[in-house]
N, C-alpha and C positions, 0 to 999 in steps of 0.2 A: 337197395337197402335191405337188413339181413331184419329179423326179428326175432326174441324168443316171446313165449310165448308157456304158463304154467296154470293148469290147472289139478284140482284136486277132487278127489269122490272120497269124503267122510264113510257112506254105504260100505262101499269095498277095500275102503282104506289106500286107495291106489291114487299115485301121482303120475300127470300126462308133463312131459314138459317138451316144447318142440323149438328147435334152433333152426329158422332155415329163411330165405331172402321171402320178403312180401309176396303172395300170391301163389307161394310153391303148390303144389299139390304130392300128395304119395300115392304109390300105385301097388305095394308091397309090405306087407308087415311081417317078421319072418320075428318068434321067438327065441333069443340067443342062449337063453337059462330060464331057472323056471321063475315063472312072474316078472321076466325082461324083457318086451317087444320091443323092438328096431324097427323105424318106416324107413322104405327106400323109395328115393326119385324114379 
């Protein structure tokens, strides 16, 4: 079963939002532009 999953920091003004099957874990966050992180499996 997949999940997303959003939260929000008012602080920094920055949205987390994550799309991925129950229990996933990341092992990688590589920033694609600026103020955009990607996590990778």
């Amino acid at each position: 079963m997949s999940e997303a999953k959003a939260t929000y920091d008012p602080e920094a003004d920055a949205i987390s939002i994550r799309f991925a099957p129950t229990g996933a874990t990341y092992a990688e966050r590589e920033e694609v532009a600026p103020g955009v992180v990607l996590d990778d499996e």
